[in-house]
C-alpha positions as CSV (number, residue, x, y, z in Angstrom):
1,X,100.9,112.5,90.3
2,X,98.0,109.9,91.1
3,X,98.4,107.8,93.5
4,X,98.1,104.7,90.7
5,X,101.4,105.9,89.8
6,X,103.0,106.4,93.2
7,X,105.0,103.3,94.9
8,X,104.9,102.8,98.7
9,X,108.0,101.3,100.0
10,X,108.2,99.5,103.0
11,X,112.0,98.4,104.9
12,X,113.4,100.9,102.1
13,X,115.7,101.8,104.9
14,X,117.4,98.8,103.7
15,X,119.3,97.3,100.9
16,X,117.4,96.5,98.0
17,X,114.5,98.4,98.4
18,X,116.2,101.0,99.3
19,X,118.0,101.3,96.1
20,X,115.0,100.6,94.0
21,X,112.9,103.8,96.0
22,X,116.4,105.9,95.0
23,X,116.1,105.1,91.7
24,X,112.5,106.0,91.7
25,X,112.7,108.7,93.2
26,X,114.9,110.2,90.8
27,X,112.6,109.1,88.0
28,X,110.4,111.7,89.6
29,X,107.7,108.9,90.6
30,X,106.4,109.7,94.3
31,X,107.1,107.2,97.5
32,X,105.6,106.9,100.4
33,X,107.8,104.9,102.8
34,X,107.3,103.3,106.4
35,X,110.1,104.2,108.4
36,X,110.7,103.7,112.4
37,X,113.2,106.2,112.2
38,X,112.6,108.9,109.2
39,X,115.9,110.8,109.6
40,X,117.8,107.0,109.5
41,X,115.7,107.0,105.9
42,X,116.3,110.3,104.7
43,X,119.8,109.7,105.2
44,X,119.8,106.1,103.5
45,X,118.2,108.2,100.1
46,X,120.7,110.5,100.0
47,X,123.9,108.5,100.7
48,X,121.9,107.2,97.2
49,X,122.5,109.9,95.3
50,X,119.0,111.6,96.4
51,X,119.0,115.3,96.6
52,X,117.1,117.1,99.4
53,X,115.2,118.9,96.7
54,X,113.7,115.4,95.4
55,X,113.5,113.9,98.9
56,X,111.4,117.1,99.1
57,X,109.0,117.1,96.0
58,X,108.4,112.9,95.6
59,X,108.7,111.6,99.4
60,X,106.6,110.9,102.0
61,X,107.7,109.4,105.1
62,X,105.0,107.5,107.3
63,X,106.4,107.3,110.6
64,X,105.8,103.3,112.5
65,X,106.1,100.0,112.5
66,X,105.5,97.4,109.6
67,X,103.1,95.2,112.3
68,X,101.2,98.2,113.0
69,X,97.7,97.7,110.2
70,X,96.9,101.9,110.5
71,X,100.3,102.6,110.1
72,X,100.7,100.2,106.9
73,X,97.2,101.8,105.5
74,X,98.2,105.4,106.0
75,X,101.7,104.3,104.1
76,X,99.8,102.3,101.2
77,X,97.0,104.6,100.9
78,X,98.4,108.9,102.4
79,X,95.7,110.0,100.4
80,X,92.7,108.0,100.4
81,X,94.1,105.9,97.6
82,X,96.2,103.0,97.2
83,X,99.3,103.1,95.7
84,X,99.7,101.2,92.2
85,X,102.8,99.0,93.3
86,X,104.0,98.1,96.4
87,X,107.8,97.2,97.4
88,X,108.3,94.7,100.5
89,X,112.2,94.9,101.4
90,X,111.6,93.9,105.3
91,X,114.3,91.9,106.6
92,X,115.1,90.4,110.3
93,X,118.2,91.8,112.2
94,X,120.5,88.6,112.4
95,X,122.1,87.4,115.7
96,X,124.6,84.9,116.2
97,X,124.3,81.9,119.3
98,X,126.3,79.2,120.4
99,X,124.3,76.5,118.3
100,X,125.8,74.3,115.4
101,X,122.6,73.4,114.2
102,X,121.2,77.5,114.0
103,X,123.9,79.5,114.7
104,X,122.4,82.7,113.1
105,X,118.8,83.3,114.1
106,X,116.5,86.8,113.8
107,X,116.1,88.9,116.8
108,X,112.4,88.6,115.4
109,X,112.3,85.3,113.8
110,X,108.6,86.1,111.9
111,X,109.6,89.8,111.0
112,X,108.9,89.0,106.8
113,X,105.6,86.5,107.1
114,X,104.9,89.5,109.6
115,X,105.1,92.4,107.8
116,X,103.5,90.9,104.5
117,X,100.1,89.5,106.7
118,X,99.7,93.3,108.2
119,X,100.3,94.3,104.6
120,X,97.7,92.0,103.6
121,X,95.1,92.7,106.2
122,X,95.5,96.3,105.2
123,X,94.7,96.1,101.5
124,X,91.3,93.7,102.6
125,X,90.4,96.8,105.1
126,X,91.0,99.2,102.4
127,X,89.7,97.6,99.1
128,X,91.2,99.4,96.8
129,X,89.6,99.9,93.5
130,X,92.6,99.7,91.7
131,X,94.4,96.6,93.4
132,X,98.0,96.9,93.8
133,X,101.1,94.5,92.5
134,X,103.3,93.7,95.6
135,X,107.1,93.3,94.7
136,X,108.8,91.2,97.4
137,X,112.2,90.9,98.5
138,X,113.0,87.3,98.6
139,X,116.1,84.9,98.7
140,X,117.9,81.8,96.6
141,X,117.7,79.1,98.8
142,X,114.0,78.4,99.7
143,X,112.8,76.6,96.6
144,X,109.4,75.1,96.2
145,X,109.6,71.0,96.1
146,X,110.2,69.4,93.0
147,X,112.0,72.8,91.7
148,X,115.6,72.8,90.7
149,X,118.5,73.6,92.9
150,X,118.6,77.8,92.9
151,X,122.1,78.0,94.7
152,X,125.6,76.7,93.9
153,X,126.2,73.0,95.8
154,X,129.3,74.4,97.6
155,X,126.4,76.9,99.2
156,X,124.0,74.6,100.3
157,X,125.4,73.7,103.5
158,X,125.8,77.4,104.5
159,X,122.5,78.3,103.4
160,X,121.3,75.3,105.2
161,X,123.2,75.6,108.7
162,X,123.8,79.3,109.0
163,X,120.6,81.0,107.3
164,X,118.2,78.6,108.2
165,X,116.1,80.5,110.4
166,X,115.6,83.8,108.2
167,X,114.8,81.3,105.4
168,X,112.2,79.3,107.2
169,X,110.4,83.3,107.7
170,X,110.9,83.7,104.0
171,X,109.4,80.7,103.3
172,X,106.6,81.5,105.4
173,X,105.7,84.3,103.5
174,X,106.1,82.8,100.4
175,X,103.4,80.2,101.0
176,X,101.3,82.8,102.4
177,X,101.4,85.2,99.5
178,X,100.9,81.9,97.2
179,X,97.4,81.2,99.0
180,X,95.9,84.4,99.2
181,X,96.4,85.0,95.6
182,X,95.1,81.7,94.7
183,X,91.6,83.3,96.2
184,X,88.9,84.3,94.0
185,X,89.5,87.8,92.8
186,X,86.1,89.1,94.6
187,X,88.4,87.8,97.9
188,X,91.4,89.0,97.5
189,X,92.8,93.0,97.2
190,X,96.0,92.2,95.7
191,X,96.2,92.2,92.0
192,X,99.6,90.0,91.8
193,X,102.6,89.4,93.1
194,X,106.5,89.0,91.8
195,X,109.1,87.5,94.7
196,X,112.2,88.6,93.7
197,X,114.7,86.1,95.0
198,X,118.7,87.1,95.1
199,X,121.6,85.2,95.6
200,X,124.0,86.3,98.7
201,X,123.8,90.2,98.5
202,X,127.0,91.8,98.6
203,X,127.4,96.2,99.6
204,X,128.2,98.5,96.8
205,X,126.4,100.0,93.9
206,X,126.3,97.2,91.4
207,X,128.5,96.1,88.1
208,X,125.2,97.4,86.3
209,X,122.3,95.5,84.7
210,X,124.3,93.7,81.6
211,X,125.8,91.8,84.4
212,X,122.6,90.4,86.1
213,X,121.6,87.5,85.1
214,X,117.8,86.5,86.0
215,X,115.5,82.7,85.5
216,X,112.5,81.3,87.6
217,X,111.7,79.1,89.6
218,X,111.9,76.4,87.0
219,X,115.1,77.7,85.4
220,X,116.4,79.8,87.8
221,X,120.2,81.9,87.5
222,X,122.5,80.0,89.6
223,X,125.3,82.1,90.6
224,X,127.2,82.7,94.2
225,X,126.6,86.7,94.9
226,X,125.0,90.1,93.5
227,X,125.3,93.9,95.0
228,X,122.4,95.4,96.7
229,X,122.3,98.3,94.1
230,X,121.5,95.9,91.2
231,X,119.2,94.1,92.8
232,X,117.3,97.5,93.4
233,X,117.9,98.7,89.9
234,X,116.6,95.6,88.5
235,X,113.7,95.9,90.6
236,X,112.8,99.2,89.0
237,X,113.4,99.0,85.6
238,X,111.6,95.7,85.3
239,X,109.1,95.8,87.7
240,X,108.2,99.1,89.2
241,X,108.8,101.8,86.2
242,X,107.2,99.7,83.9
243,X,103.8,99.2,82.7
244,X,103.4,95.7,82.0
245,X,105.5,93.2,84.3
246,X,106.3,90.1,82.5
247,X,103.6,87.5,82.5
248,X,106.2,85.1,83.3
249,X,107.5,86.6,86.8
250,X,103.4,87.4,87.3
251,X,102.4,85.4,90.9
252,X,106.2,83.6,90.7
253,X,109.6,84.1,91.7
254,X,112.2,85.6,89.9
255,X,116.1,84.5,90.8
256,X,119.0,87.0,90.4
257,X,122.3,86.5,90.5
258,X,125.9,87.7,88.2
């Protein structure tokens, strides 16, 4: 398979992305995934449904850190080329202090603004041909001013008080991702971008596709929760599997929710 066609998958270890690389993987599209620990991912795919003999035949495991620009380029690009779509699921490990203003903060409080810059810097080092379409793991909560409220009002408080800091990274990165595509295209190695932004993920497979319910920023899907493994599957069958994203979630953010 050409590597146009391949996804690399970075924080796949994870939630989201994770199910959207099982899911992909099982499409029989190849991956090539960061991992610190590749025997911590291996395990992730197939508590997935995965099969070693998939695991096998469509993935490649790059062993290193997200911040780590040679590591990102040998995960983006194992053979030379760059992979057609990328999928950004890197999330900071929470930790709770004795503060009522921040009581939950990230044991690396710029982990996602992080991981997107080195993911950046590697595409401009590389210059891919074929520029890539970054799918990002996002959040409800961290609208753009003059937007309309993404979460439900009983949830603003909590997403204000006890989320605040992992938002403020996510917003971070938003920003960043918005100016470096607003570059000219001779400056820039990134064909587009989609954030996808979900309401409070819960664990579990999913109630399935017919019960996500999707809008934009300027009509976003209000809701309270959704499962990891729709999030994931949504991912894939709108935005990686298919050929043309919607020209409406192109360079925008996309709001999930049930």
């Amino acid at each position: 398979m050409s590597a146009s066609r391949s996804v690399a998958f970075f924080g796949a270890t994870g939630g989201c992305a994770g199910y959207c690389m099982a899911n992909t993987l099982n499409a029989g599209i190849d991956c090539v995934a960061l991992a610190r620990t590749p025997a911590k991912l291996t395990k992730a795919m197939l508590e997935k449904g995965v099969s070693h003999e998939t695991l096998d035949r469509h993935l490649t495991i790059i062993q290193g850190n997200v911040k780590d620009v040679e590591a990102v380029k040998h995960t983006l690009a194992p053979k030379g080329e760059v992979c057609g779509k990328i999928v950004c699921g890197i999330g900071g490990t929470p930790k709770l202090q004795w503060s009522i203003m921040r009581p939950v903060v990230l044991t690396d409080s710029t982990i996602c603004q992080d991981a997107v810059n080195t993911i950046i810097s590697a595409l401009d080092e590389l210059k891919p041909v074929r520029k890539p379409i970054l799918i990002n793991v996002s959040t409800t909560g961290i609208q753009p001013k003059g937007m309309p409220r993404d979460v439900p009002l009983l949830f603003v408080p909590f997403y204000y008080y006890a989320l605040r800091d992992p938002h403020e990274d996510k917003m971070v990165l938003q920003e960043n991702l918005a100016r470096y595509i607003r570059l000219p295209e001779s400056e820039r190695n990134m064909q587009a971008y989609v954030q996808v932004k979900a309401s409070l993920l819960m664990d579990g497979p999913g109630r399935g596709l017919q019960a996500v319910r999707q809008g934009i920023d300027e009509k976003p899907a209000v809701g309270y929760t959704i499962q990891r493994g729709d999030v994931g599957k949504w991912m894939f069958e709108k935005l990686v599997v298919v050929k043309r994203i919607n020209p409406e979630w192109v360079n925008k953010s996309v709001s999930l929710t049930y």
